[in-house]
Backbone as numpy.savetxt, mean C-alpha at the origin, in Angstrom:
# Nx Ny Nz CAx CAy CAz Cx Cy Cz
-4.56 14.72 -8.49 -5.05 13.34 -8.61 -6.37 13.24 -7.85
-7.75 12.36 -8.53 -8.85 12.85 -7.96 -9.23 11.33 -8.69
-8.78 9.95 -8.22 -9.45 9.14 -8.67 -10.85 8.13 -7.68
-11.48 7.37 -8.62 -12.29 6.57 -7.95 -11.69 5.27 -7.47
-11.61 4.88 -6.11 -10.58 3.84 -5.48 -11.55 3.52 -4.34
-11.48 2.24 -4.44 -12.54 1.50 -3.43 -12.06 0.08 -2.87
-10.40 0.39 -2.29 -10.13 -0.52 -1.68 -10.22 -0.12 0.25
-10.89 1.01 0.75 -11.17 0.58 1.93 -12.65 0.41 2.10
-13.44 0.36 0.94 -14.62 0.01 1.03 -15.50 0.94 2.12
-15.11 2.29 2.13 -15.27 3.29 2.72 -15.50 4.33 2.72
-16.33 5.19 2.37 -16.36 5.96 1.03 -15.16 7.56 1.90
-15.01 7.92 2.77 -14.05 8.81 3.10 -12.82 8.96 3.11
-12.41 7.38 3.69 -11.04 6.79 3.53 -10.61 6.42 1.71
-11.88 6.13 0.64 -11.23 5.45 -0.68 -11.70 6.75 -0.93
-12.14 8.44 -0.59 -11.89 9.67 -1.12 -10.37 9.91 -0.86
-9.91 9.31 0.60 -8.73 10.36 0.79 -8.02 9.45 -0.68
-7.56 7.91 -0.36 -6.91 7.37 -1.52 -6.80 7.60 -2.76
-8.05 8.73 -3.40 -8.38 8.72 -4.44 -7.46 9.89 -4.75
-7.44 11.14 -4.08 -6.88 11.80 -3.81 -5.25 12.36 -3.41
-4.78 11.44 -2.59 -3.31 11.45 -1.70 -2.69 10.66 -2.22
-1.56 10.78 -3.00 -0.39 9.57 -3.08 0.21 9.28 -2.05
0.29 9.95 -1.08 1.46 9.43 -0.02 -0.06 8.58 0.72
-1.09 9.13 1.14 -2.39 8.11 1.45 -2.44 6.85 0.93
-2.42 6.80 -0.88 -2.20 5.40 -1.39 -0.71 4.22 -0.95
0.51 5.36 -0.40 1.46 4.44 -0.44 0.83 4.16 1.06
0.85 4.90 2.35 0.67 4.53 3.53 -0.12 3.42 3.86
-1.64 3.15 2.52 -2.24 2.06 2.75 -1.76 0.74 2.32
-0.54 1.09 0.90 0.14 -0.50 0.90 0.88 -0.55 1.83
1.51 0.52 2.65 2.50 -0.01 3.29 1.52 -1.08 4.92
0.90 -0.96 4.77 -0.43 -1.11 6.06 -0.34 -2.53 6.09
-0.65 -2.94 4.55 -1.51 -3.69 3.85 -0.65 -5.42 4.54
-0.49 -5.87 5.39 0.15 -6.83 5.71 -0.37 -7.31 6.85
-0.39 -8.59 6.98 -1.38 -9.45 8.01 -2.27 -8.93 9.08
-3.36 -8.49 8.19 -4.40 -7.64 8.01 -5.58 -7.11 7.12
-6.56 -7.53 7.32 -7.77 -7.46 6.28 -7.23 -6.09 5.57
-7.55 -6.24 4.00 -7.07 -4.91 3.14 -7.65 -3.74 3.34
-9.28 -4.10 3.33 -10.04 -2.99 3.62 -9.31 -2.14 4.84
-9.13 -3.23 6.23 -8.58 -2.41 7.07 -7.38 -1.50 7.14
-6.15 -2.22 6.26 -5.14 -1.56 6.19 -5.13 -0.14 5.04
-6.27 -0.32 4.45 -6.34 0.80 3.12 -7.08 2.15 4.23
-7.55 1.64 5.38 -8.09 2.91 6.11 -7.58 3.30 7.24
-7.23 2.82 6.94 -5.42 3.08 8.13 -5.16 4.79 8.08
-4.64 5.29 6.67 -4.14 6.60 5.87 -5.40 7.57 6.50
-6.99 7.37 6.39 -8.02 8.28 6.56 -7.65 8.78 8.68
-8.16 7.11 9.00 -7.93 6.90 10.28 -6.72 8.16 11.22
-5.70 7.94 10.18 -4.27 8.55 11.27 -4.78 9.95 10.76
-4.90 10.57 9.57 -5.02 12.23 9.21 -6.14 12.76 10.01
-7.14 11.88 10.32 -8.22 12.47 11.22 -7.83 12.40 12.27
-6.71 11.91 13.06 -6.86 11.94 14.09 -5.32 12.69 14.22
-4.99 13.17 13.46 -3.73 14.39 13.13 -4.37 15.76 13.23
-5.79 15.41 13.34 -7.18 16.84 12.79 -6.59 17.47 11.19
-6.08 16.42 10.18 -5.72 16.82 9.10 -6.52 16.55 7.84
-6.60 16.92 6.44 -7.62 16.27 5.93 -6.74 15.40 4.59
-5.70 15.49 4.62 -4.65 14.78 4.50 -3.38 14.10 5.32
-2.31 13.37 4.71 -1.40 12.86 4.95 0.03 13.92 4.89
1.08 14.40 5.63 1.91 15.29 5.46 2.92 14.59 5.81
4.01 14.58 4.82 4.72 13.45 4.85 6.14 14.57 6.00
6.24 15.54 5.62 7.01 16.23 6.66 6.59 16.37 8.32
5.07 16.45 7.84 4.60 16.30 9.50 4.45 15.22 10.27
4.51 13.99 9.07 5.05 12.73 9.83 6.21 12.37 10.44
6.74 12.54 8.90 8.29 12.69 9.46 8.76 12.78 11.08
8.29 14.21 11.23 8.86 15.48 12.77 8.40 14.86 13.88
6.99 13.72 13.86 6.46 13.79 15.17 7.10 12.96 15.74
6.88 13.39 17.26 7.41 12.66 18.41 7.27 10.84 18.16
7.89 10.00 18.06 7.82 8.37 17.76 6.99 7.92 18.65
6.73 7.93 19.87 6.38 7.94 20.98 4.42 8.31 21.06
4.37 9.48 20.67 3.10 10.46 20.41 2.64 9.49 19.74
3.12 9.14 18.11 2.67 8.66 17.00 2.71 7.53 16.81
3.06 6.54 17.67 2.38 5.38 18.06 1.14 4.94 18.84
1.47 6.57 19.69 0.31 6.26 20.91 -1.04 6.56 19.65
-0.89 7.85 18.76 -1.96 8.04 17.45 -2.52 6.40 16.71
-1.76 5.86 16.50 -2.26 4.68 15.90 -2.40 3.35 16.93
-2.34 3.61 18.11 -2.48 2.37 19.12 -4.14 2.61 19.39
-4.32 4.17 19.62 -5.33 4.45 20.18 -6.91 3.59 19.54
-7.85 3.18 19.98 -9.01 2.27 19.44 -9.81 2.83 18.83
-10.09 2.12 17.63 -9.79 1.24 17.09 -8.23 1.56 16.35
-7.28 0.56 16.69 -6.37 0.61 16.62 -6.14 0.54 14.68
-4.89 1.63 14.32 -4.85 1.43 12.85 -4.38 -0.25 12.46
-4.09 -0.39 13.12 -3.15 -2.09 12.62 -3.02 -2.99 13.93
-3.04 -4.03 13.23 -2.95 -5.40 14.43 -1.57 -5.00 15.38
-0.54 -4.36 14.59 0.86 -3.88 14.76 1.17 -2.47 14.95
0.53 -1.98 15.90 0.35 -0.22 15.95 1.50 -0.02 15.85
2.31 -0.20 16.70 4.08 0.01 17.23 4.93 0.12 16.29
4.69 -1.05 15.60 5.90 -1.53 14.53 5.42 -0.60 13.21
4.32 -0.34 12.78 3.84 0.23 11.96 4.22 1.61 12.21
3.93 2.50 13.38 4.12 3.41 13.03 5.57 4.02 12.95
6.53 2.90 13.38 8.17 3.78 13.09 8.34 3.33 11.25
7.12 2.20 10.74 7.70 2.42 9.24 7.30 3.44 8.95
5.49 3.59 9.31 5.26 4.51 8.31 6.10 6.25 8.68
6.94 6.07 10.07 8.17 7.51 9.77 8.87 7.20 9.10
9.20 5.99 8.71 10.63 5.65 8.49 10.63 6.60 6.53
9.07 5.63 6.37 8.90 5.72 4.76 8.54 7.46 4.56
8.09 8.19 5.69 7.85 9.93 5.66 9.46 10.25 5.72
10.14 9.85 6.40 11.27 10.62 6.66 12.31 10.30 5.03
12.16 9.25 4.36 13.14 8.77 3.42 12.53 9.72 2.23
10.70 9.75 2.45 10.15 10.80 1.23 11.22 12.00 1.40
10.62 12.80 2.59 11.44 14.35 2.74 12.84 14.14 2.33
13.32 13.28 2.73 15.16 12.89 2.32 15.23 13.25 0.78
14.84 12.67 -0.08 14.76 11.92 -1.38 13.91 12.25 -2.32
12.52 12.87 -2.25 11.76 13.59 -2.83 11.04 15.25 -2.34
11.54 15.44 -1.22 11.17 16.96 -0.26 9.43 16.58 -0.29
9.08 15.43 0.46 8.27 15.51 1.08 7.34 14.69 -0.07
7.08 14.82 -1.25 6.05 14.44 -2.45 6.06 13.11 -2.92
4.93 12.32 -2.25 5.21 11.05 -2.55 4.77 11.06 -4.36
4.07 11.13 -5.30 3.78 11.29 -6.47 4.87 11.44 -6.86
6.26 11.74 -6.13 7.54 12.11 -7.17 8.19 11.21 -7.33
7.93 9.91 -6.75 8.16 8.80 -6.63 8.09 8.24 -8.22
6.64 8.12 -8.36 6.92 7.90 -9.81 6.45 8.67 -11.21
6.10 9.82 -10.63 6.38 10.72 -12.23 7.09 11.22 -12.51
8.32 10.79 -12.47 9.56 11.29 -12.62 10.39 9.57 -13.37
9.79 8.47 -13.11 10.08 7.49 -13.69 9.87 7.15 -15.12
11.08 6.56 -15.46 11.28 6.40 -17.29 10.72 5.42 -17.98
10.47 4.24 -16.81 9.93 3.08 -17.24 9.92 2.25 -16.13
9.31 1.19 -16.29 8.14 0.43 -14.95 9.77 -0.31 -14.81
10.59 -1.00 -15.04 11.62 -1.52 -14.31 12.48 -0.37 -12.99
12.55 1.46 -13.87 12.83 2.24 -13.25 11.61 2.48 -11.82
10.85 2.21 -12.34 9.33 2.28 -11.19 9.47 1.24 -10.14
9.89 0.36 -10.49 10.14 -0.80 -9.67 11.05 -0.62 -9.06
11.88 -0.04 -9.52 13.70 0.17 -8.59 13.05 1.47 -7.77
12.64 2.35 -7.72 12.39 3.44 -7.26 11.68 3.03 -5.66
10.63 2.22 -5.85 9.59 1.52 -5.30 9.92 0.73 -3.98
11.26 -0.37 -4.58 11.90 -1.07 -3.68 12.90 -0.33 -2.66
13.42 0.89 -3.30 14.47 1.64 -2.31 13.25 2.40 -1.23
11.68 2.34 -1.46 11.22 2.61 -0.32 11.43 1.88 1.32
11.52 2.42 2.21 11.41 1.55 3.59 9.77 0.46 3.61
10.17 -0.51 3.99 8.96 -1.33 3.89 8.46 -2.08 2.59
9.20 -1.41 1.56 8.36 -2.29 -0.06 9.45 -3.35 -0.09
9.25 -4.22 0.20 10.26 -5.16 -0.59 9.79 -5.47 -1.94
10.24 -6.91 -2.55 9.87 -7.35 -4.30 8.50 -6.76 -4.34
7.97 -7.81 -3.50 6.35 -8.37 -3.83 5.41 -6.88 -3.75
5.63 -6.36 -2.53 4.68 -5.19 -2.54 4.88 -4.31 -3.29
6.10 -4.18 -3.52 6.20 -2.82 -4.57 5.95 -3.30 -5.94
5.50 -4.87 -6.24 5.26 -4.81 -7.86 3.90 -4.89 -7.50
3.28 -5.26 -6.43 1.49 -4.79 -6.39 1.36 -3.53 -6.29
1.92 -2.89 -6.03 2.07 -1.25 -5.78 2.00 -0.41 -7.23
3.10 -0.81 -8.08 3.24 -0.64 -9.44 2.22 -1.11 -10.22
1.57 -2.33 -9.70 -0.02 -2.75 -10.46 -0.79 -2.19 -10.16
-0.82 -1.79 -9.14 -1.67 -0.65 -8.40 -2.26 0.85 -9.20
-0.82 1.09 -9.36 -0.87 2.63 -10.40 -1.16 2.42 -11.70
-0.66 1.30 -11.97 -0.87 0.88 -13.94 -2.40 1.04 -13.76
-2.60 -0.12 -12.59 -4.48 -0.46 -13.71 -5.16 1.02 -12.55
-5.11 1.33 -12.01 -5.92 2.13 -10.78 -5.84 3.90 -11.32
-4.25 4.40 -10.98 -4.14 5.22 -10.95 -3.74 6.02 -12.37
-3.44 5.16 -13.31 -3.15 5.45 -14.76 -1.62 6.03 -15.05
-1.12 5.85 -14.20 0.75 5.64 -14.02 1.45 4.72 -14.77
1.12 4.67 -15.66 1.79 3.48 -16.87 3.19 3.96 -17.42
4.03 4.01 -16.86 5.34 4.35 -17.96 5.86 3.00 -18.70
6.59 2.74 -19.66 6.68 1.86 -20.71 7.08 0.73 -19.69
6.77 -0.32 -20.19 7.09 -1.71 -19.93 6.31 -1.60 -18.11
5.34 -1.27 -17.75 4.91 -1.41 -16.37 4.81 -2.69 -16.04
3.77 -2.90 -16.89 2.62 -4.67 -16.62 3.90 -5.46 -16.31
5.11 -5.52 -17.20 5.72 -6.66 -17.12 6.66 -6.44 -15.59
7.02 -5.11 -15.47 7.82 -4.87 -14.08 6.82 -5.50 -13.13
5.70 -5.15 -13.15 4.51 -5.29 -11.77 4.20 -7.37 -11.80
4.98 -7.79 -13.03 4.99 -9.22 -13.13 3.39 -9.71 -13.07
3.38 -10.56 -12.53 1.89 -11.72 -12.57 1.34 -10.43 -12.02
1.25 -9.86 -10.71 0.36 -8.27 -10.75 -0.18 -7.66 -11.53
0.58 -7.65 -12.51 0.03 -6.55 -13.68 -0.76 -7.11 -14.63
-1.10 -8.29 -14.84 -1.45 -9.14 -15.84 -3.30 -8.54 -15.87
-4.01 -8.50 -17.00 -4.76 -8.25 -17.07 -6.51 -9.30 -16.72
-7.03 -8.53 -15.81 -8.37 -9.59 -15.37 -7.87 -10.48 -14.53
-7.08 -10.60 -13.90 -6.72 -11.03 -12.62 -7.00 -10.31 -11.47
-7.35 -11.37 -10.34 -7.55 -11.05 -8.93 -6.62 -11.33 -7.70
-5.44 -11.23 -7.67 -4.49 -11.33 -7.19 -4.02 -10.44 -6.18
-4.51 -9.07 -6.09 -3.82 -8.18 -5.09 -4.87 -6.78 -5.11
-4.85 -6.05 -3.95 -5.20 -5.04 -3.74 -5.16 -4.02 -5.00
-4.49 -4.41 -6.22 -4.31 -3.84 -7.60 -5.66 -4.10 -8.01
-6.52 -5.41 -7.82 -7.44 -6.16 -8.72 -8.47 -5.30 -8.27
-8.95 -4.59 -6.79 -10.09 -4.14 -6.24 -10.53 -3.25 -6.59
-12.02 -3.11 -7.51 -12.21 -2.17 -7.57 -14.08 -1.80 -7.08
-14.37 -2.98 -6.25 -15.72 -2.95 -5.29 -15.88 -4.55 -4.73
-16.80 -4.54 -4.23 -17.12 -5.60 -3.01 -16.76 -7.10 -3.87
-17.21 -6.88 -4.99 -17.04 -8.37 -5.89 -15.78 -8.45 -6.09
-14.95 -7.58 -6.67 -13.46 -8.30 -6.89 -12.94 -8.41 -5.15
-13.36 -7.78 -4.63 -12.24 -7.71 -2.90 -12.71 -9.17 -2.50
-14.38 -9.82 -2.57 -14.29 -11.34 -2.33 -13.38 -12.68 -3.50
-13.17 -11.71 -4.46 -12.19 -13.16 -5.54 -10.44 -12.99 -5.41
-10.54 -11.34 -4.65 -9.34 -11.93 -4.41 -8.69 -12.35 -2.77
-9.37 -12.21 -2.28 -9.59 -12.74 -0.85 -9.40 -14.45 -1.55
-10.50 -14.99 -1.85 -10.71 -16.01 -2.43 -9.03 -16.90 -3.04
-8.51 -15.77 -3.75 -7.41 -16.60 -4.63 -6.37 -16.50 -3.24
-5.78 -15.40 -2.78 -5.09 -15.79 -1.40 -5.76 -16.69 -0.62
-6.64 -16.84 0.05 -6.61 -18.14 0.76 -6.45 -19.66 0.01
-6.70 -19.58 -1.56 -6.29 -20.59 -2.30 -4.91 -20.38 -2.44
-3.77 -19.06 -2.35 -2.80 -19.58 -2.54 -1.92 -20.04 -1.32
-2.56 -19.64 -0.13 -2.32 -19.86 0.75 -2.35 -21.44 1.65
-3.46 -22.14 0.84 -3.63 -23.27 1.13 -2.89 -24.55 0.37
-2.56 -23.77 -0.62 -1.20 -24.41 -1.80 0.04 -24.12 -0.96
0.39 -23.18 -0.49 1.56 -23.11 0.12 1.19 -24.18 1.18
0.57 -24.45 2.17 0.87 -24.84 3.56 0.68 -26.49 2.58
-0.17 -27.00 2.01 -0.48 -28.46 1.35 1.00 -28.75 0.66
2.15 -27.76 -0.10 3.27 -28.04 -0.33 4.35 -27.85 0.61
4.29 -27.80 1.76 5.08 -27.59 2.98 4.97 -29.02 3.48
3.37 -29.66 3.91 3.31 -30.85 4.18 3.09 -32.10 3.38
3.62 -31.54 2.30 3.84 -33.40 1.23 5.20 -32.90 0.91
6.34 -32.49 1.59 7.39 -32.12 0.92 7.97 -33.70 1.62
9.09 -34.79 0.11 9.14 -35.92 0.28 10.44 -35.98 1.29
10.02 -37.51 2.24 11.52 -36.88 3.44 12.67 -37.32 2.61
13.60 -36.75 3.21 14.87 -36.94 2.71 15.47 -38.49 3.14
């Protein structure tokens, strides 16, 4: 896999992505209250400082919990959440080696169809609904991982010419519209929290 991916707006970190599936999952798994760009360079960030030029999902797995927090605490820190982040991202290395011997790509080329992609997705540590159907939109429009019925598994994600998720990015202009539509949906949520009628 050797694609063009320009969600850390970075050109080393959206090589490794372009490159690494377990890199692409580590940056959705990142991807949470936290600028995207930042969490998509999260994956470059930790392998360089592993002195690796990838992601090794067994060598994540093995390391000390302790060590590999202090790896992602260290400054500039990978995440607002060094700590908590780095026992997922073992959690999600150790369930790969369990369940696929290490190969995140086996995740889904081995899937029959995007509902099976979706079930596969969610039994990861850390994907719940939502991320794993941006995840699955992710591969449809990005990575060219389409098995039958995707768009509709990946739901409103998958929908075509939408800016909705880290799926939509593919340079500086879509990353500001969809920035744009989250803080609009975000401002719909909190405006329907405070006109909710009293009881």
């Amino acid at each position: 896999m050797d694609i063009q991916i320009h969600l850390a707006q970075q050109p080393d970190a959206d090589a490794l992505l372009g490159r690494s599936p377990l890199a692409a999952l580590t940056g959705m798994l990142l991807d949470q209250q936290v600028p995207m760009e930042w969490a998509f360079s999260g994956p470059y960030t930790i392998a360089t400082r592993m002195g690796a030029d990838d992601l090794d999902a067994h060598a994540i797995a093995a390391y000390d919990p302790d060590a590999f927090a202090g790896l992602l605490s260290e400054k500039p820190a990978v995440h607002r959440y060094p700590g908590s982040m780095a026992k997922r991202i073992q959690q999600l290395c150790q369930f790969l080696v369990e369940h696929y011997d290490g190969d995140a790509a086996a995740v889904w080329e081995g899937a029959g169809s995007g509902a099976d992609l979706l079930a596969r997705l969610k039994e990861l540590p850390g994907f719940g609904d939502q991320k794993a159907r941006i995840f699955l939109a992710l591969l449809g429009k990005q990575y060219g991982v389409r098995p039958r019925g995707w768009q509709e598994a990946a739901g409103p994600y998958g929908e075509k010419d939408c800016y909705r998720s880290a799926a939509d990015i593919t340079g500086p202009e879509s990353l500001a519209k969809v920035r744009a539509y989250k803080q609009q949906a975000k401002a719909a949520a909190k405006a329907a929290k405070t006109t909710k009628p009293a009881s």
